[in-house]
Each structure stands twice: as C-alpha cells, then as structure tokens.
N, C-alpha and C positions, 0 to 999 in steps of 0.2 A: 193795508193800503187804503187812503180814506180815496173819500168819491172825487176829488180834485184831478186824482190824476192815476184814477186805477180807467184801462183800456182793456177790449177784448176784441177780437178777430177771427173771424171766421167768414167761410162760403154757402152764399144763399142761393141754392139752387130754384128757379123757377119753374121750370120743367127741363122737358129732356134736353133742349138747345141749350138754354141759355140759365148763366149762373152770373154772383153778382163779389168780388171783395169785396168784405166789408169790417170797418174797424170801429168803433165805437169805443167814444172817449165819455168817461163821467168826468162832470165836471162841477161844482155843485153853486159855483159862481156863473153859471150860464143862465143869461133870464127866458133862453129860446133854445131850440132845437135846431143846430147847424147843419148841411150838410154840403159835402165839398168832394171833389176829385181828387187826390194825390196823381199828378201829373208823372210819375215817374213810375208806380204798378198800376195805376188805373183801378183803384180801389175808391170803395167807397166811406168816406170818412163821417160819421156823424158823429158831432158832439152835443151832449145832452144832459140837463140839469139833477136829473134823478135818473137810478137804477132801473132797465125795461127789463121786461121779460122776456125770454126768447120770440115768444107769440108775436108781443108789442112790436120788437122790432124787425123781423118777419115782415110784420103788414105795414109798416114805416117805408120797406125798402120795396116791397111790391107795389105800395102807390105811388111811388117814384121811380118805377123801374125806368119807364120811357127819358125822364129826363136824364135818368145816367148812363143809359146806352146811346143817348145825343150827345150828351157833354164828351161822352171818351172818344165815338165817334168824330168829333169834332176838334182832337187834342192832335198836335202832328205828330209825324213819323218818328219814332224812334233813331236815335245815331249812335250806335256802338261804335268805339275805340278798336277799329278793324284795320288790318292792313287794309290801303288804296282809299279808306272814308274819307273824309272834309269834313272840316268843321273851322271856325271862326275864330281867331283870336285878336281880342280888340279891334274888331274891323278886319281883318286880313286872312284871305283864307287861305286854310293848312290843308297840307296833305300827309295824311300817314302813311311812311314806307316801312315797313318790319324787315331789318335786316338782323337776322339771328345772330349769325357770326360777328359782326361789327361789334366792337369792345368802348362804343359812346355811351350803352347806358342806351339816354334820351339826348337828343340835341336837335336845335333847331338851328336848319341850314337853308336858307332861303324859300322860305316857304314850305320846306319837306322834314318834316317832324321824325328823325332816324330813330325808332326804337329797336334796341338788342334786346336777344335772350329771346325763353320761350314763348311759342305764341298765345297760349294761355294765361301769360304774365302783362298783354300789352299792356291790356286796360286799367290793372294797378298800378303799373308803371309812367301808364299816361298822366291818371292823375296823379301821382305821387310831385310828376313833374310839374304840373298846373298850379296845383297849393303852391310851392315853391315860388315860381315864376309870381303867381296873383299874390303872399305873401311880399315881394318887393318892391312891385308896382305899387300896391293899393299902400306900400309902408310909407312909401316916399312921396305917394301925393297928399298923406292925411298929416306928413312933418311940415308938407310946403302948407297946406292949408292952414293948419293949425298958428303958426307961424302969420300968416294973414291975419289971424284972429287975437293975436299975441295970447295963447292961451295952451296950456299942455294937456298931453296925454297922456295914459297907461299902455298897456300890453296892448299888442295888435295881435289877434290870432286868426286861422283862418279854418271855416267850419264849411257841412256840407246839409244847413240848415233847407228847409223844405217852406217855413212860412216866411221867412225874410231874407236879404239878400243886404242887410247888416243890424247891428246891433250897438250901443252904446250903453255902458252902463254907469252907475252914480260916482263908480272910482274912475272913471274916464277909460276905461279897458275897452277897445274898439274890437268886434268880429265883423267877419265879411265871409260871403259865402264863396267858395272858390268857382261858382260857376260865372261868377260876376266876370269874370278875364274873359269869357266870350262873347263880352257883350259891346260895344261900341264903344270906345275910347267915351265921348262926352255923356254918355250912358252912367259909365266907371267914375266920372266925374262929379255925375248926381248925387249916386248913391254914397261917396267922399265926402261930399262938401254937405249931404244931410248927417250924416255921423258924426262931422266935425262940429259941424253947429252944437248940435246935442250937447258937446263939451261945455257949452255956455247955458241952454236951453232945455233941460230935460222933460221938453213938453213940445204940443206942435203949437205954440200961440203964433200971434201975428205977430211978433220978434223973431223968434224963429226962424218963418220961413224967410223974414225979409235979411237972416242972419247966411241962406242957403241959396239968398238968392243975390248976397252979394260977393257969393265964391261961385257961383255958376249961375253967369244972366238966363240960361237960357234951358233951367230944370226941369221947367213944365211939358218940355218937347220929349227929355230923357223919361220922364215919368210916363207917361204916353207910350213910350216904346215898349219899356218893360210891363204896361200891363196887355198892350198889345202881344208883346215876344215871349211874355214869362215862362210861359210854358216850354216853347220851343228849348231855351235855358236846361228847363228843367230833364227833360229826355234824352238832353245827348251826352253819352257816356253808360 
C-alpha cells in the first residue's frame, strides 16, 4: 500500500476523561497537514504528506485537542432512523411510523414514512428506500438539465460519499450522495446543475460557473446553505 492512500486509526486517549478518534490518511501528494471532523463518528481526520510516528502524532492531536473538542461540540444532534423521529425531505418534513405487521415494505403516505419488519432493520430500510427515491429524482433533473445544455450523460449512481455531495467524471458518469434528498429542493438543484455543467466543463473556470449559473440563477444562496447545513446532512441517519 504506497503512502497515497494507506490510512490508520486509532484512539488517543488524554487522560482519564477524555479521548480523541483519530484516522490519519498518508497522502504523499499533500503539501500540508490537514485536519478535519468526519461529521458523522466525530473523528478525527488528519491528512498528511509523510509517514509520523505514533509520538509525532500523539503531540499533533494534543495540541489540537481544544479545537477538536470545539469543532465536535459544535456539530448538531444526531437523527437516527427511529420510530416517531423527523427528518426532511426535499423541504418537507417526515415522520417515521414503524409498523411491524404492515406488508408496504417503506412507503410514503402523506407525510408519514410507513416502515415494516423488524425494528432493527428500520434504518437500512430507510435508507435502502432514500437511494432509490434520490436515484429518480436527481435522474430526472440531470436528463432535464442536460437536455438545456444539449449535451449527454453516462451512468447516474447514487453513493453515501463523506467529502462531496456529487461527482462527475471524464466519461460523463454522474454520482450524488443520497443524503442530498434531504436537502431543499433548490439546494437539489445546485448541486444538478453543478454536475451537469461538468459534462461540458471539467474544471471550475469562469465558464463554468457562468454554465451553473444559467441552469440555476440563484446557486450562490443553495451553496451557502449547504456549507451552512452540511453537517446537519451529514448526521442524520
């Protein structure tokens, strides 16, 4: 495994209170030492251009202890896929009722999101059903877009990506992260019309954006949200 993309993880305890996740990425294309939250275990992520020693990074994570017991502090609540929780879709909010016996599966009935089966299964079940749902949504907005662009696609897939909330690549094969469906309709719309662009642009110049900004006037406000919301996104489930 060369140093691009060999990771290692483990728990740095400080004293008796308090300990730290932490993952540590080599990376040998890095000209700095990153470090970041994973919003979803409240880990600590550092990426970094050469191999440390446990020592090195040991004292890397104790002189940053305080900013990452701020940052986590600072990250919202958690929302598990629980009977009776809420959560968001495209703007509108759900509620989950877990009825066991009922033979729907998942179905949404006016706002009350029916899941069957055990209760242990909701929450793969939930999302099982969100891919799905956010694979036809996000399918049919990137044919209308595309289609504004006179310009094709590839594969649409739908992932449960931690740094982006989509993807483009050189064969035109579009991902999206399924957590994007909880996000605000024109939100759903940015992150589309930035993807679709891509198909013409594989860069961010000032064509580009002027290509994302003539499939959504009004990107700059959706961009905003999600670095505002991202997190939130990122926790529930």
């Amino acid at each position: 495994m060369n140093s691009e993309n060999k990771t290692h993880s483990n728990n740095i305890t400080l004293n008796k209170k308090q300990s730290i996740k932490v993952q540590i990425k080599y990376n040998s294309r890095a000209k700095h030492t990153i470090l970041r939250i994973d919003p979803r275990t409240d880990t600590l992520i550092i990426t970094v251009p050469k191999v440390l020693s446990p020592a090195e990074i040991r004292r890397l994570v104790q002189n940053n202890a305080n900013w990452v017991f701020e940052k986590i502090s600072l990250l919202p609540p958690k929302t598990p896929f629980i009977d009776g929780q809420t959560f968001n879709l495209m703007g509108k909010n759900i509620i989950i009722c877990h009825d066991p016996d009922n033979l729907v599966g998942v179905k949404l009935i006016n706002g009350t999101l029916i899941v069957s089966g055990k209760v242990e299964h909701i929450s793969r079940r939930i999302k099982d059903w969100l891919k799905k749902y956010a694979h036809n949504i996000l399918a049919a907005k990137v044919k209308c877009m595309a289609a504004n662009l006179d310009t094709s696609f590839g594969r649409i897939s739908i992932r449960d990506n931690r740094s982006s909330w989509g993807s483009c690549s050189s064969q035109g094969n579009i991902a999206f992260s399924w957590r994007l469906i909880m996000a605000p309709e024109p939100v759903i719309n940015y992150i589309v019309a930035h993807e679709v662009a891509h198909l013409v642009y594989l860069n961010h110049s000032k064509d580009f954006w002027n290509t994302v900004g003539s499939l959504d006037a009004n990107y700059q406000e959706s961009k905003s949200w999600l670095r505002i919301n991202g997190d939130f996104l990122q926790r529930v489930g």
